[in-house]
C-alpha positions as CSV (number, residue, x, y, z in Angstrom):
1,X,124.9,125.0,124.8
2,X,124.1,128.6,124.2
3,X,121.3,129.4,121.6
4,X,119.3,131.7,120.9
5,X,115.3,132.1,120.5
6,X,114.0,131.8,117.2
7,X,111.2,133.2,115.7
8,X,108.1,131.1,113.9
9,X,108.8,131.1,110.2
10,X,106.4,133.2,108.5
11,X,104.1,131.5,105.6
12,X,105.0,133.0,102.3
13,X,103.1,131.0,99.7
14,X,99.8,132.3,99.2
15,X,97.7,129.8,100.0
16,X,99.2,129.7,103.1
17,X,98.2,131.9,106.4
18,X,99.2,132.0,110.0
19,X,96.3,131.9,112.0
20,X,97.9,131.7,115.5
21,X,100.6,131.9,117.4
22,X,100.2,131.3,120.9
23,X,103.1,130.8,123.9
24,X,102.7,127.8,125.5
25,X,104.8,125.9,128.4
26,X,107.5,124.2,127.5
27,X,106.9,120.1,127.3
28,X,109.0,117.7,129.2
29,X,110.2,115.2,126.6
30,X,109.4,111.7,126.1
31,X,110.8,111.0,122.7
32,X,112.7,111.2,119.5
33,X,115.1,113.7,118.3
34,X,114.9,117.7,118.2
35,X,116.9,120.6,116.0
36,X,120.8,121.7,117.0
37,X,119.8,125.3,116.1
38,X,116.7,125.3,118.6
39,X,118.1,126.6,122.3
40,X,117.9,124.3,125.1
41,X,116.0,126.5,127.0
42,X,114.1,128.2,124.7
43,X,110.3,128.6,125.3
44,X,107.7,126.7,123.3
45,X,105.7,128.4,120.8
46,X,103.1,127.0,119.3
47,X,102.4,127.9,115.4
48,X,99.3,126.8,113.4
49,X,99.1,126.6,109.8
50,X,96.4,126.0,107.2
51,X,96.1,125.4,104.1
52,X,93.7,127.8,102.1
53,X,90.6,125.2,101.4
54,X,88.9,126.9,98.8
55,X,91.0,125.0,96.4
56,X,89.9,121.7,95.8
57,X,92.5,118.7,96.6
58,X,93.1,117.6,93.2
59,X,94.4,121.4,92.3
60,X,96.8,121.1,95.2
61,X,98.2,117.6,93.8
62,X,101.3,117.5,92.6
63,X,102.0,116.0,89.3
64,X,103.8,113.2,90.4
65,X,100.9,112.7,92.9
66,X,98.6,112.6,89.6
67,X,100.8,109.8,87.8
68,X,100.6,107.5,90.9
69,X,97.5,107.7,91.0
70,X,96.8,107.0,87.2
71,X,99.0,104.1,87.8
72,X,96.9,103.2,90.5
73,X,94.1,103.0,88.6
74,X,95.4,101.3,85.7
75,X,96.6,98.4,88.0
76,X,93.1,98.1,89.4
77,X,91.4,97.6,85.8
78,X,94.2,94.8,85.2
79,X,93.9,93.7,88.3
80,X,90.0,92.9,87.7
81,X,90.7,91.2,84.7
82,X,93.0,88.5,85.9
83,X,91.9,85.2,87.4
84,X,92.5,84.9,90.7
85,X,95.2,82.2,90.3
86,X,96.8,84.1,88.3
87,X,96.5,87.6,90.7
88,X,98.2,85.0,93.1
89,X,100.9,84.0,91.5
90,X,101.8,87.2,90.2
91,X,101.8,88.9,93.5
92,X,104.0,85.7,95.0
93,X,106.9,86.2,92.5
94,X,106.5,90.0,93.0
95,X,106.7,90.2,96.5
96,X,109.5,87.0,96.4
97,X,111.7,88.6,93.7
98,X,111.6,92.0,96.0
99,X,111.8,90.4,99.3
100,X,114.8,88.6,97.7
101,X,116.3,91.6,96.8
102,X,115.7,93.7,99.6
103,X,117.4,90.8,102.2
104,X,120.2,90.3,99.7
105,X,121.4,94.1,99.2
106,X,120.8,94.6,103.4
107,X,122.7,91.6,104.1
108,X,125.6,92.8,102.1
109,X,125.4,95.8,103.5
110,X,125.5,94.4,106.7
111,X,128.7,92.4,105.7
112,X,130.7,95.4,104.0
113,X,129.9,97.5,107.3
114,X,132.0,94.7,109.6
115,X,134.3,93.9,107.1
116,X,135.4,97.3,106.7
117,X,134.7,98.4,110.1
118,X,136.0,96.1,112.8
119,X,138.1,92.8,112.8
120,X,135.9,89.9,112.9
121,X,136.6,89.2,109.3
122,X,133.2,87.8,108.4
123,X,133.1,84.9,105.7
124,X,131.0,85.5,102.9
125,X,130.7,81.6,101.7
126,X,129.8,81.1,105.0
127,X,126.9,83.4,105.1
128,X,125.9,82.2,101.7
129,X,125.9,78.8,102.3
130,X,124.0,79.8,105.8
131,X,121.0,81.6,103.5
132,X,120.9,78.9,101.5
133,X,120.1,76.7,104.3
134,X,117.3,79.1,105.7
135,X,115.4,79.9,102.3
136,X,115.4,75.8,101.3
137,X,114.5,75.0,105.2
138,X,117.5,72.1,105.2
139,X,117.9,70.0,108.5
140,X,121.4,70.5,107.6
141,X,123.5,71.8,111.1
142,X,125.8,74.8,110.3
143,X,128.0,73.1,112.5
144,X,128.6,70.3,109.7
145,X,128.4,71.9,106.5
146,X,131.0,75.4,106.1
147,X,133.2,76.9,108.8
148,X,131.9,79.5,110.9
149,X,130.8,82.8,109.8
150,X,132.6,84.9,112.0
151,X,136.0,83.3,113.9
152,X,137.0,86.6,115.6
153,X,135.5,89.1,118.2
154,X,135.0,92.9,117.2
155,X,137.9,94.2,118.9
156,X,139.8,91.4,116.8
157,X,140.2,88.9,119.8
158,X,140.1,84.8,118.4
159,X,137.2,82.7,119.3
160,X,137.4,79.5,120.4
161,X,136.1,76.9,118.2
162,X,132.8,76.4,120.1
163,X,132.4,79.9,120.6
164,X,132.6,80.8,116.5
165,X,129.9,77.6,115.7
166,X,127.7,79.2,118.9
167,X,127.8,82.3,117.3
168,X,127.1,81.1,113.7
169,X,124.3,78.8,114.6
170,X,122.8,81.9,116.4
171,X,123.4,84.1,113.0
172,X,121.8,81.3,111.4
173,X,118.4,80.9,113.3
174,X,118.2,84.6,113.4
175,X,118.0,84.3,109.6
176,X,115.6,81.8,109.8
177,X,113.4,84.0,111.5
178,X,113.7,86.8,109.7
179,X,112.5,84.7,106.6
180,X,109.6,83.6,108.5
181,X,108.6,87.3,108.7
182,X,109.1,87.7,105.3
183,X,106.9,84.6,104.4
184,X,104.0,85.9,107.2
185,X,103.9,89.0,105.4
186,X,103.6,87.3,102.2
187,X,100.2,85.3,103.6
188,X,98.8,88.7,104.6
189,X,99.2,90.3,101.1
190,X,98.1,87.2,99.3
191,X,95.0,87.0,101.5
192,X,94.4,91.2,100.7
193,X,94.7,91.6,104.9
194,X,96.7,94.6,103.3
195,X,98.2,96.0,100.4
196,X,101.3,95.0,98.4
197,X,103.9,97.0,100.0
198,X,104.3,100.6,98.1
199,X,108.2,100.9,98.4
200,X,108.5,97.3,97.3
201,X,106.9,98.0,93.7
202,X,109.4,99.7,91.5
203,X,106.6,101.7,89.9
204,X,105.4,103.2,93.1
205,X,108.4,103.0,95.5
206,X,110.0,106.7,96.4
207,X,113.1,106.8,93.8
208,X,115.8,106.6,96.7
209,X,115.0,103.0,96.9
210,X,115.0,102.2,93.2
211,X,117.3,104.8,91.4
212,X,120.7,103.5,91.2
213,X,122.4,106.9,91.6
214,X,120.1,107.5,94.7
215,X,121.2,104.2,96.2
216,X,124.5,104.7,95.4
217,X,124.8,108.3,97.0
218,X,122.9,106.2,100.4
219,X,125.1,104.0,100.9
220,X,128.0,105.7,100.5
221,X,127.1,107.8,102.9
222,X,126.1,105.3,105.3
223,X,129.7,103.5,104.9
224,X,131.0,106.6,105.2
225,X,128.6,107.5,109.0
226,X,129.5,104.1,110.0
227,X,133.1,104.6,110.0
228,X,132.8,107.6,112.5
229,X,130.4,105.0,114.7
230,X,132.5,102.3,114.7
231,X,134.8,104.8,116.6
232,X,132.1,106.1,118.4
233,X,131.4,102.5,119.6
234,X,135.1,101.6,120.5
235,X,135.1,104.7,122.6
236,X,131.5,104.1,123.9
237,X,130.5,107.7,124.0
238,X,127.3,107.0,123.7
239,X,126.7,110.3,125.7
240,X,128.6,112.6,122.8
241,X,125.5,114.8,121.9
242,X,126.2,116.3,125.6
243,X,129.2,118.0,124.5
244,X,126.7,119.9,122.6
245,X,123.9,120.4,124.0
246,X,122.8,120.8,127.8
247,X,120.0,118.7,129.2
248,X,116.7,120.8,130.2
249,X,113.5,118.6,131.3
250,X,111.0,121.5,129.7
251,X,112.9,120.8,126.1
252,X,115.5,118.2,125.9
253,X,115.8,116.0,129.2
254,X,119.2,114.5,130.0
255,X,117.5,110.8,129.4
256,X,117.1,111.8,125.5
257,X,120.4,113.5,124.8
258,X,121.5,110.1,123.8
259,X,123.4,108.7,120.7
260,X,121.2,106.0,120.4
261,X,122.8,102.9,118.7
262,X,126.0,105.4,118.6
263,X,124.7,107.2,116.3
264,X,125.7,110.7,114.6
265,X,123.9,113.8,116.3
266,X,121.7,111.1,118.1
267,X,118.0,112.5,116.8
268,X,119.1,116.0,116.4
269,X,120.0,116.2,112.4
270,X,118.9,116.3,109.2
271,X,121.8,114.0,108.4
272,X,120.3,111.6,111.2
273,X,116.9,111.5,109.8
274,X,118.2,111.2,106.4
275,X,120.8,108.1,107.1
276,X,117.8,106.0,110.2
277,X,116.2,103.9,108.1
278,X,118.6,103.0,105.7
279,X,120.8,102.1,109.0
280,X,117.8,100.1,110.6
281,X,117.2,97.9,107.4
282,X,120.8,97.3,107.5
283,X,120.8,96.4,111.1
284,X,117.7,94.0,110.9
285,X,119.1,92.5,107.3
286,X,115.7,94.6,105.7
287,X,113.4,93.4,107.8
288,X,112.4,96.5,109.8
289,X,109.6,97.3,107.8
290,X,108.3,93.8,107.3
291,X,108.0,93.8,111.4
292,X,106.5,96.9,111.9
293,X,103.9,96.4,109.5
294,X,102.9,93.4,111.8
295,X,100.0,96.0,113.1
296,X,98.5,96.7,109.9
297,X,96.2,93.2,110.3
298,X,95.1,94.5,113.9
299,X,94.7,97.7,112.5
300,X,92.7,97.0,109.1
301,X,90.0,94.4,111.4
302,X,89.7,98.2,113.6
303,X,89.1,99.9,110.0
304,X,86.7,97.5,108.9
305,X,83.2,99.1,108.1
306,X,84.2,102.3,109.8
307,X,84.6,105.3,107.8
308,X,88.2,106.4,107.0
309,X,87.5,110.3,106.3
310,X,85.5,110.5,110.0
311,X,88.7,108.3,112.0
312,X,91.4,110.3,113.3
313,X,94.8,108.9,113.8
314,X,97.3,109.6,116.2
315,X,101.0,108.5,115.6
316,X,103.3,109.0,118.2
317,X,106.8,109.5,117.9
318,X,106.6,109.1,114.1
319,X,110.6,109.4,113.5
320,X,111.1,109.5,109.5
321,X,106.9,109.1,109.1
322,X,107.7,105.2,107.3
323,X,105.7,103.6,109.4
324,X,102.7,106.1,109.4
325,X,103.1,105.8,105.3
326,X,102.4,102.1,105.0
327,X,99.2,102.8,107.7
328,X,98.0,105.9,105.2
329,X,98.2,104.2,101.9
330,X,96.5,101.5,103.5
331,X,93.7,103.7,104.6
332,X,94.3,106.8,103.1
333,X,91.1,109.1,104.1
334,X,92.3,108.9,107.9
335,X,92.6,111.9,109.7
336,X,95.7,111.4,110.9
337,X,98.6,113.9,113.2
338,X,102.0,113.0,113.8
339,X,103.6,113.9,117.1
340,X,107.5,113.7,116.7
341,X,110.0,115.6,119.1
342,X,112.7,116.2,116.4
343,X,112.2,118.7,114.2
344,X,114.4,117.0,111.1
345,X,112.8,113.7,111.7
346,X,109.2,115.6,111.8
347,X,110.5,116.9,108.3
348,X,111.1,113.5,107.1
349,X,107.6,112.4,107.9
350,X,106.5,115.1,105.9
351,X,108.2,114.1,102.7
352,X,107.9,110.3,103.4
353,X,103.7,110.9,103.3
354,X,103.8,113.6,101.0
355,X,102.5,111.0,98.0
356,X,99.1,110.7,100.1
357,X,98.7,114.3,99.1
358,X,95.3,115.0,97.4
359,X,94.3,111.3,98.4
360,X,91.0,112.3,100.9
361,X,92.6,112.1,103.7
362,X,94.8,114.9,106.1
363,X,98.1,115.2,107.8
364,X,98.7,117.4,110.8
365,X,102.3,117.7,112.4
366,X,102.9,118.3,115.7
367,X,106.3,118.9,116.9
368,X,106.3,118.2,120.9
369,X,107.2,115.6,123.9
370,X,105.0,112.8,124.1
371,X,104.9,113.2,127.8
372,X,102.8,116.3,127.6
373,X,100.9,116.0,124.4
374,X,99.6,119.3,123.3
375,X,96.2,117.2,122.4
376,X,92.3,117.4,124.0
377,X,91.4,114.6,126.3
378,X,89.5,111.8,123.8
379,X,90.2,113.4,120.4
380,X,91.4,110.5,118.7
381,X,89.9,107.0,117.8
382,X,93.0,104.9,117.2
383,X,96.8,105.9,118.6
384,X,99.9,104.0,116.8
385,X,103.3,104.3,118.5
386,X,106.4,102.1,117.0
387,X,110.0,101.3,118.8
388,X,109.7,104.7,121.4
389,X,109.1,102.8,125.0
390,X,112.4,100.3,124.8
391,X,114.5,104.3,125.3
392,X,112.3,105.5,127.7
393,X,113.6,105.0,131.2
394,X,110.8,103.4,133.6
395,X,108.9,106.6,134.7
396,X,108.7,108.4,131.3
397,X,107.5,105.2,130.1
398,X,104.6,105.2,132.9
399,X,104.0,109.0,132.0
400,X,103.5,108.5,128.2
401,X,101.3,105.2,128.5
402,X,99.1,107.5,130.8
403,X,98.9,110.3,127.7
404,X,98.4,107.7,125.1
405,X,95.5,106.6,126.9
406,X,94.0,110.3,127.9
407,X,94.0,111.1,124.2
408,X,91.8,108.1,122.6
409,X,88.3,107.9,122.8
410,X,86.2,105.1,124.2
411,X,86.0,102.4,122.0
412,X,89.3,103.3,120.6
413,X,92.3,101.0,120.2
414,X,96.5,101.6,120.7
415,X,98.3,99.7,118.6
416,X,101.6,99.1,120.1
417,X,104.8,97.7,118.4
418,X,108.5,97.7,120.1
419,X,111.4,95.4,120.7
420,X,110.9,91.5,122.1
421,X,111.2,90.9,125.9
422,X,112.6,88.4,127.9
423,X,110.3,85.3,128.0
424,X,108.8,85.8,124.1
425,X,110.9,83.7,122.8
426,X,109.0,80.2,123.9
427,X,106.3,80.5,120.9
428,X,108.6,79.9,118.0
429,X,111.7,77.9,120.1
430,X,113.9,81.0,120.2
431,X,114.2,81.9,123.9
432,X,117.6,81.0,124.1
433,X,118.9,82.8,121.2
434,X,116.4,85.9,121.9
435,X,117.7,86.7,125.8
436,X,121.2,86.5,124.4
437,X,120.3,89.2,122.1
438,X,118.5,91.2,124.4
439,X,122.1,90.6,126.8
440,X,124.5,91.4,124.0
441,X,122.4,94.5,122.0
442,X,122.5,97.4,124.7
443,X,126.0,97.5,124.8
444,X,126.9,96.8,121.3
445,X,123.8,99.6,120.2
446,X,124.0,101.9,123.1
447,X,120.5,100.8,124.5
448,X,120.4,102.1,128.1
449,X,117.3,101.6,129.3
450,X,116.7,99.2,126.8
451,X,117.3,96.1,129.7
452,X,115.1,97.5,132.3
453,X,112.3,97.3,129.5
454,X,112.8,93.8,128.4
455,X,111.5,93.0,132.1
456,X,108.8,95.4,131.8
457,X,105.5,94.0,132.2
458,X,103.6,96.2,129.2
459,X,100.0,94.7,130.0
460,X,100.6,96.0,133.5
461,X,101.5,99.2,132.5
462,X,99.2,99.7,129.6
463,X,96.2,98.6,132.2
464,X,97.6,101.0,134.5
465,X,96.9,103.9,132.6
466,X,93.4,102.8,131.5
467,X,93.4,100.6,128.9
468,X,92.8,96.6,128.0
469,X,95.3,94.2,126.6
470,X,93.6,92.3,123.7
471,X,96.5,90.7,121.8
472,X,100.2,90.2,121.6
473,X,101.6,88.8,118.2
474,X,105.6,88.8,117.4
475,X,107.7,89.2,114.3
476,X,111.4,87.9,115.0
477,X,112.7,90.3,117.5
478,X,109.4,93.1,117.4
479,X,106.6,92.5,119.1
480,X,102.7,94.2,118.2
481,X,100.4,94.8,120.7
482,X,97.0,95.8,121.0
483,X,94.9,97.3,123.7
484,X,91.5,99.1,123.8
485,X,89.9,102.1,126.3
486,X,87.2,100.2,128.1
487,X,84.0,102.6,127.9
488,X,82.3,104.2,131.0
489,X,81.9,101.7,133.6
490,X,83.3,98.5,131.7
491,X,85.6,97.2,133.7
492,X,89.3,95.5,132.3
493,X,89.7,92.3,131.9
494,X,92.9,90.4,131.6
495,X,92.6,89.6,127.6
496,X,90.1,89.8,125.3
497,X,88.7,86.9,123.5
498,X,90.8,86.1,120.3
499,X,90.2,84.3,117.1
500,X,92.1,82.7,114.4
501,X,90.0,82.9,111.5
502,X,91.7,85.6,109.2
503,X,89.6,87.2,105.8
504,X,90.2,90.1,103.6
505,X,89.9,93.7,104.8
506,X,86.4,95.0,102.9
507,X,86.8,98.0,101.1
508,X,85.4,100.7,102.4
509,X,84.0,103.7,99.7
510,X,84.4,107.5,101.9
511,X,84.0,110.8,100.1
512,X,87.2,112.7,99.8
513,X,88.6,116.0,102.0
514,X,90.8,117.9,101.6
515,X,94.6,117.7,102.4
516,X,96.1,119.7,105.5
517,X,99.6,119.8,104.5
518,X,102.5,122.4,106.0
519,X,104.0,124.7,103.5
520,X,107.0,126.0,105.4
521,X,109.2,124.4,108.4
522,X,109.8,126.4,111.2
523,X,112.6,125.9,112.5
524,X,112.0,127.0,116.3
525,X,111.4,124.0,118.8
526,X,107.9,124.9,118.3
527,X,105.2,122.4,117.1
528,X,103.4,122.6,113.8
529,X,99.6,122.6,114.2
530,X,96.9,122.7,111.4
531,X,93.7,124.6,111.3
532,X,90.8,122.1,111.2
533,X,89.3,121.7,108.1
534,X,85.5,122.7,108.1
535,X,84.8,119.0,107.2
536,X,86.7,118.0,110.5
537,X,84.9,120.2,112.4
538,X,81.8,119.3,111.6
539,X,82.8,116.1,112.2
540,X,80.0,113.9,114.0
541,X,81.6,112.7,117.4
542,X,81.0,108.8,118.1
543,X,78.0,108.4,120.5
544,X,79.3,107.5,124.5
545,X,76.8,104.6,124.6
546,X,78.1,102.8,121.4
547,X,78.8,99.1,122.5
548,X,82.0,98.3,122.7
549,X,84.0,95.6,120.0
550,X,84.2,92.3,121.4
551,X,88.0,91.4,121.0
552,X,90.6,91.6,118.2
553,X,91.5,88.9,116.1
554,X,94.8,87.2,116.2
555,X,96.8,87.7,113.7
């Protein structure tokens, strides 16, 4: 594909200024989606931002920023009058009644996509009476109360009899797990391990969840995209985006131009960022977020008693930002950066934590390959990195594990979360039904390197590149891991010693700093960097003989 070089957009607001921009070599990519109108072999430029800081935070908030956070306040006062019986059960049926809601309009989803889309003609009493099973935990087999949920393959084919009740029993224990997340999630709320999820609370949630116009407008044009990948899928051209663009390992490397789960544009659209999560919850029935917020437990025991406002954050191939947005508004002083490859999806992060603006804590945005992170050696004390390594191939995967690790400090922890592997089934009596997912969801998802890394030994690899395994912990078909960079002259051990006991994250009171935030996109494969603060600069570095934490916590 032919393109031309770009130019960085110039800041026009007046609180914004370019202090830099400086050429620098081309990255080989690791990771996640990058923009159609940047050249495939275009040179890297590297453009750094800042917003003016003379201006106090609470100036720079945006109205809407202001209500949340009045409502925020307002919930707290009510919140310290209520009993704690009654705080209970009010966060049960809240978190129940949304839960409900969330799994019920996914599922359907989920059911209007095959209906309309391919010939397995599922049945909806079927499914129904299936749920109903799960959420009152009956003994009842599938196999003896409603006919099968699906009788037909996806090309249309007929099942045999013991083939439809194989695949509906599996449909059904799938659901039954996803519950269990659901329920999981519920203990960590109730037990304040972390906040009642924002987007699940109609007050706070962002209004393309809520609003029924919004939601309307979503799915319509998700039924709409999964027309064209239904096609897509029949033809397996899961390689389309080549017929666009040409591979180049200093920008986009043949193993990324990929139309992951046969996706439109693969990572390199607006359109793509836009329809992502909408098309994971629907894949995963709406628990996508539930599972990656598994790591919040691990990560709050890190946060507790450290100071938010002096913690910087890494997040590594942020996508949309959704997951990064459940980590800030649990701990929104961090100092955090998100590194993302795609340009569109590095927008989406941007508006997806935009309500954190003004909140103490800062947001830099880095637009580069997570193979060759544009990032000092020990800069940050905690790295998060969600559902990247399963489409890495086996070398990239080594490359990136060996950057993650170069970038956090001593002391620091990476909290990993990606797709089950074969074998991680055992705990919870799914192995079975888990490696015949892992068989069947390459090919149906355009997956390709996703079976060499279900027999990828992560602890191996992790320890490798420098750091210690300290606890594995899975959620249906995700799995959360959590490792930590041994200080000078500790040596790695094979695990960590874990406990079981489980308490309330203590709140932690940090003074407030001001909000790094990007006023323009530049649309140039070039990353977006921010200017330091003056309070991050004089930051205090951690001390290199600080002992190290005995262990993390199971969760």
């Amino acid at each position: 594909a032919r393109a031309r070089d770009r130019q960085p957009a110039r800041a026009t607001s007046p609180n914004m200024r370019v202090a830099s921009v400086v050429p620098a070599p081309a990255r080989i990519g690791a990771h996640r989606r990058a923009s159609k109108r940047a050249s495939a072999t275009s040179k890297r430029m590297v453009t750094t931002f800042a917003v003016n800081t003379s201006a106090p935070a609470s100036e720079r908030a945006s109205g809407s920023n202001a209500l949340l956070s009045a409502i925020d306040d307002l919930r707290e006062r009510i919140d310290g009058l209520l009993p704690t019986e009654a705080k209970t059960a009010a966060v049960r049926a809240s978190y129940t009644a949304s839960i409900g809601l969330r799994f019920a309009f996914f599922l359907s989803q989920g059911v209007l996509t095959s209906r309309s889309n391919d010939e397995r003609n599922v049945d909806v009493g079927a499914i129904a009476s299936a749920v109903a099973r799960v959420v009152l935990n009956t003994n009842e087999s599938s196999s003896s109360a409603t006919a099968p949920i699906v009788r037909k393959t996806m090309d249309g084919g007929d099942m045999s009899e013991e083939q439809a009740q194989e695949v509906s029993e599996f449909l059904e224990q799938h659901m039954g797990a996803i519950i269990d997340v659901f329920k999981r999630e519920l203990e960590f709320v109730e037990n304040g391990v972390y906040k009642f999820p924002y987007d699940m609370d109609p007050s706070t949630a962002p209004a393309a969840q809520w609003n029924p116009l919004a939601v309307a407008s979503l799915t319509r044009a998700h039924q709409r995209d999964q027309k064209v990948v239904t096609e897509r899928r029949k033809e397996k051209k899961g390689q389309e985006l080549r017929e666009t663009y040409m591979a180049d390992p200093k920008r986009y490397p043949d193993y990324y131009l990929q139309n992951f789960h046969y996706q439109t544009d693969g990572w390199l659209s607006a359109k793509s960022a836009q329809l992502y999560d909408f098309q994971v919850e629907t894949l995963f029935l709406g628990s996508a977020d539930a599972m990656r917020r598994r790591a919040l437990p691990y990560i709050a025991d890190f946060m507790r008693n450290r100071d938010a406002s002096t913690t910087k954050h890494l997040d590594v191939a942020s996508g949309t930002g959704r997951f990064l947005s459940f980590v800030r508004d649990n701990h929104p002083e961090l100092q955090s950066t998100a590194l993302e490859l795609s340009p569109h999806y590095l927008e989406a992060t941007r508006k997806n934590n935009a309500r954190f603006n003004g909140k103490g804590g800062s947001l830099r945005l880095v637009e580069a390959n997570a193979e060759d992170m544009p990032l000092a050696d020990e800069e940050f004390d905690m790295v998060t990195n969600v559902y990247l390594f399963h489409e890495l191939p086996r070398a990239v995967r080594k490359t990136v594990a060996k950057e993650m690790a170069r970038v956090l400090k001593p002391g620091g922890k990476l909290f990993f979360v990606d797709s089950v592997q074969i074998g991680d089934g055992k705990e919870n009596g799914m192995e079975g039904a888990f490696e015949l997912a892992l068989d069947r969801f390459p090919a149906f998802n355009h997956e390709p390197y996703y079976k060499d890394y279900a027999v990828t030994n992560l602890i191996e690899l992790f320890e490798e590149a420098g750091l210690k395994h300290e606890a594995t912990a899975t959620a249906w078909v995700s799995k959360t891991m959590v490792f930590s960079k041994p200080f000078d002259g500790q040596q790695l051990e094979a695990a960590a010693t874990t406990l079981t006991v489980e308490a309330p994250v203590a709140d932690v009171v940090v003074p407030m700093a001001d909000v790094i935030v990007p006023e323009a996109v530049v649309e140039t494969p070039a990353a977006i960097v921010e200017e330091p603060t003056i309070a991050e600069t004089a930051e205090v570095e951690e001390a290199d003989d600080e002992p190290p934490v005995e262990g993390t916590r199971k969760f």
